[in-house]
N, C-alpha and C positions, 0 to 999 in steps of 0.2 A: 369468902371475899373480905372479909375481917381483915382493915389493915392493906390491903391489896393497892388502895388508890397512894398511899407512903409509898409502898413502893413501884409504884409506876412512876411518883413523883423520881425516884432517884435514877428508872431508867431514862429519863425524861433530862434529867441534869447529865446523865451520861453520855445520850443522844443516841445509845441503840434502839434504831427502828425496829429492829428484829425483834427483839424479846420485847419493844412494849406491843408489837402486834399480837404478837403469840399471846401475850396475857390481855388484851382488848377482848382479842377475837375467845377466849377461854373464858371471861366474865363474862359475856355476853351468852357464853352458852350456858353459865350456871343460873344465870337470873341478870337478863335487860334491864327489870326494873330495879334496879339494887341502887342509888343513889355513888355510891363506891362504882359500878359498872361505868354510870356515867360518865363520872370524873377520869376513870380510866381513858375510855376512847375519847375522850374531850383532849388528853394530855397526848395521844397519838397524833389526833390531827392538827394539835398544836405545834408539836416537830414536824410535820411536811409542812407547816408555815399556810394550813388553811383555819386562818384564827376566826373565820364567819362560823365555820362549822364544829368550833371548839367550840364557840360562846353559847350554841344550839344546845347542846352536850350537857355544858354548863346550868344551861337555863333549866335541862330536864331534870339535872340533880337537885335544884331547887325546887321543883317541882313537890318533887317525893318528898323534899325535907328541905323546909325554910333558912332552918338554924345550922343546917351544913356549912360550916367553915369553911373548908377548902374550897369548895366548888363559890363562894364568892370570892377569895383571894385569888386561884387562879382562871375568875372570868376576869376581875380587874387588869390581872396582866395583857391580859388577850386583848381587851378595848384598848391596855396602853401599847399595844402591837400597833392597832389600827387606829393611834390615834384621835381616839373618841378619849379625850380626856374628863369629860362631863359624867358619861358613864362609867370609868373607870374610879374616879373620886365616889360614885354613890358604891360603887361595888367595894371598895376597900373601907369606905363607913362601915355598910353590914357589916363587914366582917369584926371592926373593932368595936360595932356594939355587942357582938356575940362574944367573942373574947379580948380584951382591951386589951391581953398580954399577950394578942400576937402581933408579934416583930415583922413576919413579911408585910402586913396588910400597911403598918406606920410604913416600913422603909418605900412603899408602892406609893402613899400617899407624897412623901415628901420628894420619890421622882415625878411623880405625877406632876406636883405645885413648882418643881423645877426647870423642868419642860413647857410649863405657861409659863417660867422665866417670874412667878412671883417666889421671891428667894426667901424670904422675911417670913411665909409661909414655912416654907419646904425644911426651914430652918430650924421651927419648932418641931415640926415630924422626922427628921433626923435626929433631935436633942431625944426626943423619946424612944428612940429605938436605940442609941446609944446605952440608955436607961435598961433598958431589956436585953440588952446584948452588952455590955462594958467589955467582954474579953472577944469580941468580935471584928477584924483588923477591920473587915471590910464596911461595915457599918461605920468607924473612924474617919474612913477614907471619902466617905459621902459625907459626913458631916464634915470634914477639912475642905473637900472642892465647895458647898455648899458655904464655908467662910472663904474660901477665895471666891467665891461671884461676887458677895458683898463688900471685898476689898479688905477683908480682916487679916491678914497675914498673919500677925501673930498669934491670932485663936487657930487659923490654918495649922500653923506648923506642932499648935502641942497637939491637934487632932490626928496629923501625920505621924508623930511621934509614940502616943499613944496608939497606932495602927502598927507600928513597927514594932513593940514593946508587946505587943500579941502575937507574933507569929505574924507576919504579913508574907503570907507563900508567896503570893504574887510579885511581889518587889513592886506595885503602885507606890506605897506610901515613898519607898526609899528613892521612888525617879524622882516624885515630885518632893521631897526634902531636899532633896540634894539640888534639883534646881531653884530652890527658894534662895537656898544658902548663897548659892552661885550667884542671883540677883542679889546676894546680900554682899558679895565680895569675901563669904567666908570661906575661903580655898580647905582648910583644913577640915573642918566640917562635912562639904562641899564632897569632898576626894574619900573621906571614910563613907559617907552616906552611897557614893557612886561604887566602891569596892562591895559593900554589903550589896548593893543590888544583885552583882555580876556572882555575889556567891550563894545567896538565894536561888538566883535562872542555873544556877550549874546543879544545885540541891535538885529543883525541881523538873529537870531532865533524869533522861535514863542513862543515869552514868554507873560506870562500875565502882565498886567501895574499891576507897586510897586509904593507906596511912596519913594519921591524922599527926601532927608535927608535935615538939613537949610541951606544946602549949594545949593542945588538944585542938588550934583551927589547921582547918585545909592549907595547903602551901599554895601560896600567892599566885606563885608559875604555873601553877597545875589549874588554877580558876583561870585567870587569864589565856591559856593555850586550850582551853576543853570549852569553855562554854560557847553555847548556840548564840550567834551574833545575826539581832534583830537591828532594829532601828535605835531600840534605849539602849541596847547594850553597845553599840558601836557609838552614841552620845560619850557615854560610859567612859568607853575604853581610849576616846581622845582627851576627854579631861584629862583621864589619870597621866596620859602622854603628856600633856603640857606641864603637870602638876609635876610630875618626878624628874621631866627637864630640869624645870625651876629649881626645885632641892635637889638639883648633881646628881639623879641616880639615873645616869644616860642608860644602863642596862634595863631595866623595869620599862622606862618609855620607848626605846626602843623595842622591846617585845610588845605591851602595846600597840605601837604603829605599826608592827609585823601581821598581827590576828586584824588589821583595820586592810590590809587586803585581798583578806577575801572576802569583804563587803562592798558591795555594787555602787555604794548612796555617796554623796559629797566627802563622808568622811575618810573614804578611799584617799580619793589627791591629796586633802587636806594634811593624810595622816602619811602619805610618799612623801613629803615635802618635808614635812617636820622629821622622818628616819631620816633624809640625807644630811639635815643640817644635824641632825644627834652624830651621825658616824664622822661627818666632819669635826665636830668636837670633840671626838673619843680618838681619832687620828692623832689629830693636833695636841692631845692628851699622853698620847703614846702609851694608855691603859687600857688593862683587860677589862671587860664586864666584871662585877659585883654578883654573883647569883644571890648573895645571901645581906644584901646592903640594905636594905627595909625592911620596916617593922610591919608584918603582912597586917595592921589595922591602918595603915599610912598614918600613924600620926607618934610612931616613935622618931628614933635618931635617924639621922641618915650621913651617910657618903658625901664630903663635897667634892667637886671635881680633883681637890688640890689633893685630896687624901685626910683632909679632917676632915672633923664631925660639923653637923649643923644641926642644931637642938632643934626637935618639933616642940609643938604649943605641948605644954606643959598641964594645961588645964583638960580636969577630965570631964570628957563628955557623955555622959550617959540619959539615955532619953528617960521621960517619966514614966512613972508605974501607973 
């Protein structure tokens, strides 16, 4: 059983019921009392969402053994299921006095003290798990929302930045950079942060391997015609339409507006309306599409309607290390 309750934890993040029962029900037959046993069927009945009788679980592994770590970090999550935030702050204590360098128990405390909404707390417990995790996007991303409740924007955005600068699979850091910039009116910024998002969600889908262009990124058309169009990605995909309007590259926004209907949400109409006025322009232009007129980071040259060029920002952007 050495080890057994790791990985339950992982079938547990994976959310197969199957195999974390087969292994409950298989710990249970080599030894109940095993502390590890425990924690096992604690984390079972934790995914069918009966977190009274995880904390039961919980409680026996402590039982057997005080100074068991896991079994106090994952009761804390269990109380912060059930909203007993009182319990769940002692329960993530033990745990950082048993080892102060674990990173779940801080990141639990500082949603715990986020969720009673004291932020000035939760703030310090995200700065320390930061501390223990530095190449950890998503650890960034809590400490970046955690300076947007206190109105820090600026501390936000190098926390978002620093999330991106790690791998941020998820594409969190990149929606909400991109919409800071967007409040900030910086379109160019703004329009590369929102291109990274939608190639991220293509990354992280089950897509087939493409040739990759001589620059070594995906081709621009191939992100925008393939990726899964959620609620951020259809945000996404009408900026970039009004974005490549504005710099003349009517081919780009109109493909765009094309993938925005087959989305159900507002940005359907929104995004009909703006392809007729593009094709009316590209009429009255009496020009073909561009397939190849942007610089697939949006922030090289581009196309103007007339057939020159219109220089993008010049200035490079690249997030911190």
């Amino acid at each position: 059983l050495d080890h057994m309750d790791v990985y339950s934890n992982i079938l547990y993040v994976k959310e197969d019921k199957v195999a974390l029962s087969q292994l409950a029900h298989r710990a249970t037959r080599i030894d109940k009392y095993r502390p590890e046993t425990c924690c096992i069927v604690g984390n079972y009945y934790s995914l069918k969402s009966q977190h009274e009788k995880a904390v039961q679980y919980f409680q026996r592994a402590l039982k057997l053994d005080r100074s068991y770590l896991s079994a106090w970090t994952l009761m804390g999550h269990e109380y912060l299921e059930m909203k007993n935030t009182a319990a769940a702050v002692e329960a993530y204590r033990r745990a950082v006095d048993i080892n102060p360098r674990d990173y779940r128990a801080w990141y639990g405390l500082g949603q715990t003290y986020e969720i009673m909404n004291m932020l000035l707390y939760a703030l310090y417990y995200f700065r320390k798990v930061v501390e223990l995790r530095p190449y950890d996007a998503r650890m960034w991303c809590a400490l970046g929302g955690c300076y947007l409740g206190l109105e820090r924007r600026e501390d936000a955005i190098r926390s978002y930045e620093r999330a991106v600068s790690n791998n941020d699979i998820e594409g969190f850091a990149t929606k909400k950079l991109a919409a800071l910039y967007k409040e900030d009116g910086d379109s160019e910024r703004a329009a590369k942060c929102y291109l990274q998002h939608l190639e991220l969600r293509y990354r992280a889908q089950d897509s087939p391997t493409i040739a990759l262009d001589n620059m070594g990124q995906l081709p621009l058309e191939h992100i925008i015609n393939s990726v899964h169009i959620d609620a951020p990605e259809a945000e996404a995909l009408l900026y970039l339409a009004y974005y490549h309007r504005d710099h003349g590259v009517l081919d780009m926004a109109a493909m765009c507006c094309s993938r925005l209907q087959e989305y159900p949400g507002p940005e359907k109409e929104e995004g009909k309306a703006l392809l007729r006025e593009i094709r009316s322009r590209m009429d009255a232009m009496g020009t073909e599409p561009k397939k190849d007129s942007i610089d697939p980071t949006g922030m090289g040259v581009h196309r103007s309607e007339s057939g020159g060029k219109v220089e993008g920002n010049n200035d490079s952007f690249e997030f911190s290390p």
